[in-house]
DRENTORKOL-3810 file (N, C-alpha, C; in nm, 4 decimals):
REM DRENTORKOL-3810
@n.u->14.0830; n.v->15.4411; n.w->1.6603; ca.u->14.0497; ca.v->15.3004; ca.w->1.6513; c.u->13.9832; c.v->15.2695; c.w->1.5175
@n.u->13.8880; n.v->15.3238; n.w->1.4798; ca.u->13.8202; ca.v->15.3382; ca.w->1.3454; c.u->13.8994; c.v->15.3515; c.w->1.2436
@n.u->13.9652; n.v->15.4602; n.w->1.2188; ca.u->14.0529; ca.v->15.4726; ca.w->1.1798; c.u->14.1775; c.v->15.3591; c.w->1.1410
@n.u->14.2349; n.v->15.3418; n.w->1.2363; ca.u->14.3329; ca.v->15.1969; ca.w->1.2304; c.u->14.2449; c.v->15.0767; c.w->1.1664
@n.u->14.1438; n.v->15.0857; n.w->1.2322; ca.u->14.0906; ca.v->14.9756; ca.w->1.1589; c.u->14.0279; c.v->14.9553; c.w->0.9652
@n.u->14.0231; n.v->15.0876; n.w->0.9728; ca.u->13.9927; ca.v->15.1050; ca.w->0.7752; c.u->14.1349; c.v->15.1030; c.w->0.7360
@n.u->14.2070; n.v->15.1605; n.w->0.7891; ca.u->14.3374; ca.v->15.1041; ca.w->0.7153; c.u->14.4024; c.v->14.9683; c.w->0.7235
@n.u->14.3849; n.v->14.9182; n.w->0.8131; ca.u->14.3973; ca.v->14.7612; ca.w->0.7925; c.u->14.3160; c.v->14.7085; c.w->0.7007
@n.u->14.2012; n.v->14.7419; n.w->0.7000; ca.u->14.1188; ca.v->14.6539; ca.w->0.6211; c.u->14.1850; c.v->14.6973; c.w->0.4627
@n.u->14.1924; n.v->14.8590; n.w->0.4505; ca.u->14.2253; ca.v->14.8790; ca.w->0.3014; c.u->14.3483; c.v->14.8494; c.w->0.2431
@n.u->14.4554; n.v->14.8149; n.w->0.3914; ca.u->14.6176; ca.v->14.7269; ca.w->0.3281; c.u->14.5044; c.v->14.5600; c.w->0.2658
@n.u->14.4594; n.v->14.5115; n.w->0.3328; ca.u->14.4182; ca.v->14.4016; ca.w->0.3305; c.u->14.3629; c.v->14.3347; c.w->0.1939
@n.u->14.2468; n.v->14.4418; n.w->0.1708; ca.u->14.1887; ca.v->14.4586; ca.w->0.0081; c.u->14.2827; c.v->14.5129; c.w->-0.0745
@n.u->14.4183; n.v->14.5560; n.w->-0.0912; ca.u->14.5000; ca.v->14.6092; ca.w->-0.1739; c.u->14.5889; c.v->14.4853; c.w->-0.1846
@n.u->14.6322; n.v->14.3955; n.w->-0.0644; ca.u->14.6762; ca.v->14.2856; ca.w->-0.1167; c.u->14.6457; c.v->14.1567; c.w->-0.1676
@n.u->14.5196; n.v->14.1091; n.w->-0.1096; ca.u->14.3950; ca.v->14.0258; ca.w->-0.1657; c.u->14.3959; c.v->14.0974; c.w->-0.3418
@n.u->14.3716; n.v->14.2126; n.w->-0.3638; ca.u->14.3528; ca.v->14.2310; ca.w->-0.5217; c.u->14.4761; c.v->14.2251; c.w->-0.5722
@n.u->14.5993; n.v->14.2629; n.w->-0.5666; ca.u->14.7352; ca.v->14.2241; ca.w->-0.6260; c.u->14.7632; c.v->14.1028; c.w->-0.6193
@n.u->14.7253; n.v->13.9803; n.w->-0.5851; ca.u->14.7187; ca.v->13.8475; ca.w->-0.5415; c.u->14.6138; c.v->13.7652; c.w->-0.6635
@n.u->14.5066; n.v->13.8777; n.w->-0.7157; ca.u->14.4253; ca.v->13.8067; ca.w->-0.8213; c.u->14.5274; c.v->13.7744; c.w->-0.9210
@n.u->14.5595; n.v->13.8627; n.w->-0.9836; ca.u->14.6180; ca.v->13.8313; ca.w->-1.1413; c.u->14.7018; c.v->13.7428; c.w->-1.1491
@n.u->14.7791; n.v->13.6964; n.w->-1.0030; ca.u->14.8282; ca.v->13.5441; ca.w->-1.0199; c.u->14.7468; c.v->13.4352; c.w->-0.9866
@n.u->14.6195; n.v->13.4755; n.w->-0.9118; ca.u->14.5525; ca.v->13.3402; ca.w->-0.8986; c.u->14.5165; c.v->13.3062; c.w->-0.9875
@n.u->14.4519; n.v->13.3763; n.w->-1.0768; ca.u->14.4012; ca.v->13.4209; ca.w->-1.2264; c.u->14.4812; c.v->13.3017; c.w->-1.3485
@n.u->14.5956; n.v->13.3134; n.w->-1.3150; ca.u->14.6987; ca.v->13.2646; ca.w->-1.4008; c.u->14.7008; c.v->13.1603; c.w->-1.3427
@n.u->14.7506; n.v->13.1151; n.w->-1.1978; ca.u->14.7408; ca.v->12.9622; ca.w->-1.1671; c.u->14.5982; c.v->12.9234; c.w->-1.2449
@n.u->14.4607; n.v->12.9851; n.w->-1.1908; ca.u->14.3778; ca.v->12.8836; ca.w->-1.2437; c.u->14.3587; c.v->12.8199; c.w->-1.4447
@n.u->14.3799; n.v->12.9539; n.w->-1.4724; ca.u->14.4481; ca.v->12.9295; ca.w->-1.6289; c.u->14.5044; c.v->12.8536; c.w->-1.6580
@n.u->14.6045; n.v->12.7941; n.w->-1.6166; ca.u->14.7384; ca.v->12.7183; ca.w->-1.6346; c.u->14.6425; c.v->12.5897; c.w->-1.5616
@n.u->14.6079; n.v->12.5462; n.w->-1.4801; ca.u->14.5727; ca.v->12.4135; ca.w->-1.4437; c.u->14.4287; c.v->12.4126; c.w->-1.5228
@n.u->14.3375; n.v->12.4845; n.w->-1.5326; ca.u->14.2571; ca.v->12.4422; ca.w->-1.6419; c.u->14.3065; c.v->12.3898; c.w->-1.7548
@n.u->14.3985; n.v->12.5043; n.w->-1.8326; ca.u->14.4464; ca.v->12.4121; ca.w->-1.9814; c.u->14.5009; c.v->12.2473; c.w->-1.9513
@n.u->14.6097; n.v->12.2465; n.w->-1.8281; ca.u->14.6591; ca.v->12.1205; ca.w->-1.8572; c.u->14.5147; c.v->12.0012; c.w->-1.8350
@n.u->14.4230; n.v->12.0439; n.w->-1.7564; ca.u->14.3521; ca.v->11.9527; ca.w->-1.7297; c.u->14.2813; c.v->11.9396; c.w->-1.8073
@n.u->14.2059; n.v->11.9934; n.w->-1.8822; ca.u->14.1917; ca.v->12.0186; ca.w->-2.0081; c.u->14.2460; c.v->11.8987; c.w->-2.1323
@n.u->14.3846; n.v->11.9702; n.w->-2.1439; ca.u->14.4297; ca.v->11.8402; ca.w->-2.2679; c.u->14.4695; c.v->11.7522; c.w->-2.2263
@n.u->14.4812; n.v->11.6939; n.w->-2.0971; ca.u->14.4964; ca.v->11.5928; ca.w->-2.0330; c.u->14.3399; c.v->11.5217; c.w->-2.0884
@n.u->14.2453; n.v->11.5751; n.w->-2.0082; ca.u->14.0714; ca.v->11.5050; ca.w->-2.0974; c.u->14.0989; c.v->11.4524; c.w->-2.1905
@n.u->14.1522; n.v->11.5581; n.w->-2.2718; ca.u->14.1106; ca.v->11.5754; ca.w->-2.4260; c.u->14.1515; c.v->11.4589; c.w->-2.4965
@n.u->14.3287; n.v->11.4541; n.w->-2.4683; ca.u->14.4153; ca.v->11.3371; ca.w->-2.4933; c.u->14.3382; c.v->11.1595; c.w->-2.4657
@n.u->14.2936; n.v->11.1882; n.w->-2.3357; ca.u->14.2863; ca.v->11.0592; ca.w->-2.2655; c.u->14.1067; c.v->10.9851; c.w->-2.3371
@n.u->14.0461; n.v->11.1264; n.w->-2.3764; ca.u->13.9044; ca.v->11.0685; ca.w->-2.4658; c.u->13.9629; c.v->10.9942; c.w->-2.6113
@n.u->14.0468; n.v->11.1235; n.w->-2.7077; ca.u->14.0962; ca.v->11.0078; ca.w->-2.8147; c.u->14.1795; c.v->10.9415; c.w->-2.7657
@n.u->14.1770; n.v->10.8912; n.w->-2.6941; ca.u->14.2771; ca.v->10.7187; ca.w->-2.6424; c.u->14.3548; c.v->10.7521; c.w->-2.6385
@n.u->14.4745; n.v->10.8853; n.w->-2.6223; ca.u->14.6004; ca.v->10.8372; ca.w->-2.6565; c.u->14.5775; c.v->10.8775; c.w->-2.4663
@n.u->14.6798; n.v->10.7709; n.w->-2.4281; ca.u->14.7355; ca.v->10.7522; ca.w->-2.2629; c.u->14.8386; c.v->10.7834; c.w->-2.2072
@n.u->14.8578; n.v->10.9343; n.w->-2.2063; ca.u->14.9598; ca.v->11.0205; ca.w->-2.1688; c.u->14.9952; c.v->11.0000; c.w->-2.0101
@n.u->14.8492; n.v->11.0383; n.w->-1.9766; ca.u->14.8702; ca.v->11.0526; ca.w->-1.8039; c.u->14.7910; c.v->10.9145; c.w->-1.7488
@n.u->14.8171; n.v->10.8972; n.w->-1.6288; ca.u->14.7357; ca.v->10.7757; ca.w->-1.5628; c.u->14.6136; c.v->10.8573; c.w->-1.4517
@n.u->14.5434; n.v->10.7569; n.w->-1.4263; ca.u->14.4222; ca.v->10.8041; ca.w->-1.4243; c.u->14.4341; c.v->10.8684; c.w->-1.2809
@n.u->14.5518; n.v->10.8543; n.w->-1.1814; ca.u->14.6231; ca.v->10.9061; ca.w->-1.0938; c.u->14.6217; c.v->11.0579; c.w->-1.1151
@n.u->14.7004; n.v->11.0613; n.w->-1.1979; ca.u->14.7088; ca.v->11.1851; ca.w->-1.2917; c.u->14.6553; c.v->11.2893; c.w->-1.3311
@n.u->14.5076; n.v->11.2072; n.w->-1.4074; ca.u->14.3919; ca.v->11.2605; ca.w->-1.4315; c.u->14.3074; c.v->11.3214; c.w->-1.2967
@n.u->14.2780; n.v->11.2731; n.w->-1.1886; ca.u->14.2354; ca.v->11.3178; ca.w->-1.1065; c.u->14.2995; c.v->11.4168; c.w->-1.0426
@n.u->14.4698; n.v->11.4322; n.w->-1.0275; ca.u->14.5361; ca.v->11.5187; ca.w->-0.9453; c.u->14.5496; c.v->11.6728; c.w->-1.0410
@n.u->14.5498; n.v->11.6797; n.w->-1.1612; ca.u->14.4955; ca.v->11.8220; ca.w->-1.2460; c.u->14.3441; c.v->11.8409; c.w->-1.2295
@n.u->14.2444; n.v->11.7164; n.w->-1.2060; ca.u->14.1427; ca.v->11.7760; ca.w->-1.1871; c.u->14.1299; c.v->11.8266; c.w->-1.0254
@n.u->14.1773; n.v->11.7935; n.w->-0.9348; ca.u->14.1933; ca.v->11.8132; ca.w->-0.7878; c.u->14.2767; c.v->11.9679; c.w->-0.7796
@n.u->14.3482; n.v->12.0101; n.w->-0.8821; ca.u->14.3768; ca.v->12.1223; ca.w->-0.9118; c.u->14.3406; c.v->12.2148; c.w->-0.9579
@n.u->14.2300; n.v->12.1948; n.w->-1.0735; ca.u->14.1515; ca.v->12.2873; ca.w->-1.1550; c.u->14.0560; c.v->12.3235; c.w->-1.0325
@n.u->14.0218; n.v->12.2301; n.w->-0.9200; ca.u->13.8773; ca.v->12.2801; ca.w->-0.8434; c.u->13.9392; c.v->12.3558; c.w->-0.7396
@n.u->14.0781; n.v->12.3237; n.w->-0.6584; ca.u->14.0924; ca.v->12.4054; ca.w->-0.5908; c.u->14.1746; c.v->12.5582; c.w->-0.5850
@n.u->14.2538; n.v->12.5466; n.w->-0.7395; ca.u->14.2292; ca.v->12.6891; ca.w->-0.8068; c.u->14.1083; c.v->12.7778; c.w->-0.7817
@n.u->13.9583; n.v->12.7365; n.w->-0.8619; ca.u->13.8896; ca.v->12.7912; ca.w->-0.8263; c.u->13.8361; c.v->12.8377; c.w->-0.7148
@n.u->13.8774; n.v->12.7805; n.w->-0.5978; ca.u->13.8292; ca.v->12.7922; ca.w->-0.5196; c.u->13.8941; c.v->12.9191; c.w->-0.4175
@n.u->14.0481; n.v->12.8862; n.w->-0.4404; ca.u->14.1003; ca.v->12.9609; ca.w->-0.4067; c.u->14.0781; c.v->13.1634; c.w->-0.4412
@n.u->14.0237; n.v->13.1370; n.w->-0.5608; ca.u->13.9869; ca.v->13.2404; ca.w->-0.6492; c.u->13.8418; c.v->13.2780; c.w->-0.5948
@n.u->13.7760; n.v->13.2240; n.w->-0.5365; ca.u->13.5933; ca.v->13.2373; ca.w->-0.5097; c.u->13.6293; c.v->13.2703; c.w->-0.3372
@n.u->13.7200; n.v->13.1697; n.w->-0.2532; ca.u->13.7833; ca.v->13.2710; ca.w->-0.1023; c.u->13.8289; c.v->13.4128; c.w->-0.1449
@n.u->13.9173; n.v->13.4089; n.w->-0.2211; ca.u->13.9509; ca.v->13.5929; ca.w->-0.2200; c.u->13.8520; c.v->13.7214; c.w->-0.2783
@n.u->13.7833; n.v->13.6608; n.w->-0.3673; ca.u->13.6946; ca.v->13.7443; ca.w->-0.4311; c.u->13.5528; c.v->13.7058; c.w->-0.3371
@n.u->13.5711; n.v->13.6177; n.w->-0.1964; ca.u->13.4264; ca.v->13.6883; ca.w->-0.1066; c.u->13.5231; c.v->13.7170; c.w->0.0397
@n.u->13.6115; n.v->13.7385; n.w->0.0117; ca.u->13.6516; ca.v->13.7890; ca.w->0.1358; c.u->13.6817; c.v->13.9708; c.w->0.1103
@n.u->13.7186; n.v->13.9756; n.w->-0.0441; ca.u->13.7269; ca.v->14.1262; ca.w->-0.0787; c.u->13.5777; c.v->14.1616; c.w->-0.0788
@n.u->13.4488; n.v->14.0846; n.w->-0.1246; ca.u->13.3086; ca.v->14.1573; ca.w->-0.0716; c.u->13.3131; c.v->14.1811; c.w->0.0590
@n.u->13.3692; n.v->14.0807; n.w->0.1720; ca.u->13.3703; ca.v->14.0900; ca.w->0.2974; c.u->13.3781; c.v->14.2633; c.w->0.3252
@n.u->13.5773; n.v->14.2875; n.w->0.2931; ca.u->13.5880; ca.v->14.3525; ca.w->0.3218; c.u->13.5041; c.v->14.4861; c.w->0.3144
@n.u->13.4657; n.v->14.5103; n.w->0.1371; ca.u->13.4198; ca.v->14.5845; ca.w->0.1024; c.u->13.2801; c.v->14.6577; c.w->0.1795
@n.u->13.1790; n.v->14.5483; n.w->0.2640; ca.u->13.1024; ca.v->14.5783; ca.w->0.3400; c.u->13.1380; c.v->14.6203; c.w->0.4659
@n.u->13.2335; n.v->14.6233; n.w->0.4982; ca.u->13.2905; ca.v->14.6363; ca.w->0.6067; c.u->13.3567; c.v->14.7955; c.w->0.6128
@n.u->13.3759; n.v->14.7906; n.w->0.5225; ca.u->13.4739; ca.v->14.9646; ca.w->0.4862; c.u->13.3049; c.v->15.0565; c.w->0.4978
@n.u->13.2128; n.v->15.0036; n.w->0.4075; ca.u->13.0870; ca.v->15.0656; ca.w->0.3549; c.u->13.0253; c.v->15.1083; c.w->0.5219
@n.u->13.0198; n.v->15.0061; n.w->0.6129; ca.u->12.9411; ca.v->15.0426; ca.w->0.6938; c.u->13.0007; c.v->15.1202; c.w->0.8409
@n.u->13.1358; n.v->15.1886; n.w->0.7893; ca.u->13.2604; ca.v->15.2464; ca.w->0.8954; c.u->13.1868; c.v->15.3817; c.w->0.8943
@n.u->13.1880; n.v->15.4461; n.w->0.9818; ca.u->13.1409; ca.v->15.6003; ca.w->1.0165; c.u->13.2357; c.v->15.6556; c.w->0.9538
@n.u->13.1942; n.v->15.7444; n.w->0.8809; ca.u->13.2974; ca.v->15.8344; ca.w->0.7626; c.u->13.3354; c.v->15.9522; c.w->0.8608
@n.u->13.4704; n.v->15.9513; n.w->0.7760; ca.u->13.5157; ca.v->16.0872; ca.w->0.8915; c.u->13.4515; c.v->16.2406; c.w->0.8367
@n.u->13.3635; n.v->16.3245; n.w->0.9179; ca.u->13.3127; ca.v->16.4712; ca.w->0.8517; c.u->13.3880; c.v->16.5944; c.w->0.9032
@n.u->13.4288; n.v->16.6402; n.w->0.8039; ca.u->13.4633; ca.v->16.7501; ca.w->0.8683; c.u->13.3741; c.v->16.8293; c.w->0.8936
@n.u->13.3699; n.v->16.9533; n.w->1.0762; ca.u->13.2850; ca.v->17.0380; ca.w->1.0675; c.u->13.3216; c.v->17.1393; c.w->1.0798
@n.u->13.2507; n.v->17.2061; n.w->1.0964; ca.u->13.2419; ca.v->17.3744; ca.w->1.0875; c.u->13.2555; c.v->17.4133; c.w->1.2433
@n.u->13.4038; n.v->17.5153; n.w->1.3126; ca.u->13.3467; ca.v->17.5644; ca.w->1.4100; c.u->13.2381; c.v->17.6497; c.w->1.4489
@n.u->13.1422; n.v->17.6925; n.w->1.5639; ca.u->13.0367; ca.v->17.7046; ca.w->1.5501; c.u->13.0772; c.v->17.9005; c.w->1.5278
@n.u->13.1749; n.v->17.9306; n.w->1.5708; ca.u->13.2224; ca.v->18.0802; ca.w->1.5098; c.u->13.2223; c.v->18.0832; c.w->1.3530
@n.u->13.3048; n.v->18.0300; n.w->1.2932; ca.u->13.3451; ca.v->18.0229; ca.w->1.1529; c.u->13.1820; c.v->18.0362; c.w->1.1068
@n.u->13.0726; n.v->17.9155; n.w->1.1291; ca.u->12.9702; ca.v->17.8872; ca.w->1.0810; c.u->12.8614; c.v->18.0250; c.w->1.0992
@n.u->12.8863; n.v->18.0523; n.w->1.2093; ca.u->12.8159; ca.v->18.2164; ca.w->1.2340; c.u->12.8477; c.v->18.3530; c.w->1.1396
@n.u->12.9751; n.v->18.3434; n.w->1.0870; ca.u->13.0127; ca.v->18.4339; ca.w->1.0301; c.u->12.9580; c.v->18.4150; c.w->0.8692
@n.u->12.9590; n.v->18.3011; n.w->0.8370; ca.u->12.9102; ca.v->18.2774; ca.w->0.6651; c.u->12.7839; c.v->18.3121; c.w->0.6591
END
């Protein structure tokens, strides 16, 4: 049972972390546009509508956010693995008599 259960958890944290380097990149990518979307719309020029403006910023936050769920659900896990009874190997009590 223990057992089954650290390996679920460690498929779990192996796909949660292969999953960063694209969240990584979504949030990259909607920062910049939102970004020169600002940038544009401070020197006046009126690319996007203010529709617009809010729906890259409605993107830049829930990028992050998405990025701040996986990186506390991998602490989750991580406490969770930490506090599993480790498997020990022992000594039969013959073997141990003889050393």
């Amino acid at each position: 049972m223990v057992v089954e259960r650290s390996d679920q958890l460690k498929e779990r944290r192996s796909e949660l972390s292969g999953s960063l380097p694209q969240l990584n990149t979504n949030r990259e990518s909607a920062y910049r546009l939102n970004s020169d979307a600002r940038a544009l719309d401070r020197a006046g020029v009126k690319q996007e509508e203010a529709q617009e403006l809010t729906r890259l910023g409605n993107a830049e936050v829930a990028a992050d956010a998405e990025i701040r769920a996986v990186q506390r659900e991998l602490r989750e896990i991580d406490a969770e693995i930490a506090l599993m009874p480790r498997r020990r190997f022992r000594m039969r009590p013959g073997r141990a008599a003889r050393r």
